[in-house]
C-alpha positions in Angstrom: 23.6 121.7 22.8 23.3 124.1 26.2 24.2 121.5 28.4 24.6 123.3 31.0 21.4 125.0 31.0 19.8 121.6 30.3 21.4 120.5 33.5 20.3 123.3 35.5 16.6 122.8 34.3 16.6 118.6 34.8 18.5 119.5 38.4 15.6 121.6 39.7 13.1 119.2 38.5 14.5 116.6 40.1 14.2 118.1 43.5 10.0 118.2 42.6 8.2 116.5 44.6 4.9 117.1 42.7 5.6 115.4 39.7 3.6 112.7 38.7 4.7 109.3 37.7 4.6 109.7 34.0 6.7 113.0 34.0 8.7 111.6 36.4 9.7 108.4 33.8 10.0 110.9 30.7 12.7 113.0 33.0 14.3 109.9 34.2 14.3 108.9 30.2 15.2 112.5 29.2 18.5 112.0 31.7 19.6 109.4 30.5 19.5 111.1 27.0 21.1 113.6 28.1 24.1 111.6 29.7 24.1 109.6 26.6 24.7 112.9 24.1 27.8 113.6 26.8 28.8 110.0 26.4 28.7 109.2 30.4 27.3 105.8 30.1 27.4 104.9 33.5 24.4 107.9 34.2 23.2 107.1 31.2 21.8 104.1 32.4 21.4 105.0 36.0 18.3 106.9 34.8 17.2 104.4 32.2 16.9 102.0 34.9 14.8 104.3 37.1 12.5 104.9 33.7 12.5 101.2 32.6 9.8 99.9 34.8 7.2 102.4 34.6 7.1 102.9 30.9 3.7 101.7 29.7 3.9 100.8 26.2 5.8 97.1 26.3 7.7 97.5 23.2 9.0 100.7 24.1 9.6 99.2 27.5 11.5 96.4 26.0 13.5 98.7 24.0 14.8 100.9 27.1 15.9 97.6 28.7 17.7 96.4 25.2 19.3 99.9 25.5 20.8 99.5 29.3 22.1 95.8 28.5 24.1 97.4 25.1 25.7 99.8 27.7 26.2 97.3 30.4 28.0 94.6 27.8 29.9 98.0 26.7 31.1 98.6 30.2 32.3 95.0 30.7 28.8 94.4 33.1 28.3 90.9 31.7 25.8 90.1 35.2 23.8 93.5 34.4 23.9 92.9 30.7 22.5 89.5 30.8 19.4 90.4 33.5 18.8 93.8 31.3 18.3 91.8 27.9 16.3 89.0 30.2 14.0 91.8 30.8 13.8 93.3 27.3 12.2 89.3 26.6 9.9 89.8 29.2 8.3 92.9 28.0 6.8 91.8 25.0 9.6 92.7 22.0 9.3 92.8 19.0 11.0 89.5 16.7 13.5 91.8 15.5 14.5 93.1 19.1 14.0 89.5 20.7 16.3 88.3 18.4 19.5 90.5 19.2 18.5 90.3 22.6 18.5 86.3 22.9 21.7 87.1 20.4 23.3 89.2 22.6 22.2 87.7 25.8 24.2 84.3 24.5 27.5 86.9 24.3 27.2 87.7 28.1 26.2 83.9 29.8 28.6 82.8 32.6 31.4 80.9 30.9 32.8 78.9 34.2 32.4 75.5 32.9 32.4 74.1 29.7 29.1 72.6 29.5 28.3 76.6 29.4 30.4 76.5 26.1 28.4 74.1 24.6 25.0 75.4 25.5 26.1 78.8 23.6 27.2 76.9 20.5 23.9 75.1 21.1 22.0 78.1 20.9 24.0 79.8 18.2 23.0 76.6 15.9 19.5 76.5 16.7 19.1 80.4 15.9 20.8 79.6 12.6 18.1 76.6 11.5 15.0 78.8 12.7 13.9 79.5 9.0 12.8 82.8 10.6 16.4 84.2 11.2 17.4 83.7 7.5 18.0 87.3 7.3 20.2 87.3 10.5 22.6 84.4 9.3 25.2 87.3 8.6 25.0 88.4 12.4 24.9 84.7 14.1 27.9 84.2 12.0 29.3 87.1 13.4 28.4 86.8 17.1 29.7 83.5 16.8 32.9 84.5 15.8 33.4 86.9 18.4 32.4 84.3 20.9 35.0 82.0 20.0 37.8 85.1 19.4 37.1 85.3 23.5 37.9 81.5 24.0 40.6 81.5 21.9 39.4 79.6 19.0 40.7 81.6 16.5 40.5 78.7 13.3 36.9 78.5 14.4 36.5 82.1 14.3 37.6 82.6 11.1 35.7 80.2 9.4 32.3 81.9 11.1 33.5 85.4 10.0 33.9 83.8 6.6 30.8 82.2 6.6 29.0 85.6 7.4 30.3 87.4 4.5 28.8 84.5 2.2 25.4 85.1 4.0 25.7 89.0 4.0 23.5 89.4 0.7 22.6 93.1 1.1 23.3 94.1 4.7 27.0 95.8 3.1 27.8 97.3 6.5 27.6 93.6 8.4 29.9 92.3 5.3 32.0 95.0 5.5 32.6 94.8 9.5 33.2 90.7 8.9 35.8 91.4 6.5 37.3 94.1 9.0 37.7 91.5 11.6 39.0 88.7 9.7 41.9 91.8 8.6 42.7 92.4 12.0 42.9 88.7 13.0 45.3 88.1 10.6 47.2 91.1 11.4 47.3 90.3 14.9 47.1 87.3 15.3 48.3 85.1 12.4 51.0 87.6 11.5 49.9 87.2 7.7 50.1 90.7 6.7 49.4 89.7 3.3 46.4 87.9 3.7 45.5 90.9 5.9 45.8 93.5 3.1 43.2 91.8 1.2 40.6 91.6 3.9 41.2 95.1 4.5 40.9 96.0 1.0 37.7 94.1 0.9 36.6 96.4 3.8 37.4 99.4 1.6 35.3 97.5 -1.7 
């Protein structure tokens, strides 16, 4: 945790002009590390992006650009996060990482029309009947709750977190962070503080 020696060090090997490409992309990855340990997100992926392109393995490659979308969607980058998790699904993922990524990549699509709405509900459905994704129902459920949270669908989103609890079988964590949204919706929202306590206590269970 010498930061500031660390910085010192990556400072005066950035100013090398000798390095060769591969040192060059494990510096570029080794800043953004850095950046990420002191939560500055915005250099975080200012080197990640430098590193992205020249990695050589493709699922390492696919994870960096997984990585930069993440902290793009974070930042409120919806344009960034979208081309970021586009070129995660170019680089050869793996299912696991193609998934979140076409999951993910749904969360940050242009909204301005609403034939755009239906195309995400669209995909949402057709991720849920791939027989493949049986145990990712919990998160579609999810996702697709927070989608409709942003449109203003509450009813809707309720019945999705619901249904991801009933599909969280042994991912407790997913489960646990359905039932913490329903809680806060109808704390917020619905003003049903009773109703409220017991998703909260479920959170706690």
């Amino acid at each position: 945790d010498e930061y500031s020696n660390a910085k010192a060090v990556l400072d005066f090997l950035k100013k090398e002009e000798k390095i060769d490409q591969d040192l060059r992309t494990k510096l570029n990855l080794t800043l953004g590390y850095m950046h990420q340990k002191l939560e500055d997100y915005d250099e975080m992926v200012k080197y990640l992006v430098l590193a992205a392109p020249d990695i050589a393995k493709s699922d390492d490659r696919a994870r960096i650009y997984f990585i930069v979308g993440q902290v793009y969607q974070k930042l409120g980058f919806d344009a960034e996060a979208y081309h970021n998790y586009g070129m995660c699904l170019k680089s050869n993922p793996t299912y696991e990482l193609s998934f979140y990524a076409k999951l993910y990549r749904a969360q940050v699509t242009e909204l301005s029309e609403g034939s755009s709405i239906k195309t995400v509900r669209k995909y949402f459905k057709k991720l849920l009947k791939n027989p493949k994704n049986e145990e990712f129902r919990d998160k579609i459920y999810y996702e697709m709750a927070g989608f409709e949270v942003k449109q203003g669908n509450l009813d809707e989103a309720v019945d999705h977190y619901n249904a991801s609890v009933r599909s969280s079988t042994s991912n407790r964590r997913q489960k646990g962070l359905s039932y913490l949204r329903l809680g806060e919706l109808y704390y917020d929202n619905f003003k049903n503080f009773k109703k409220a306590k017991s998703y909260y206590d479920s959170v706690l269970q």
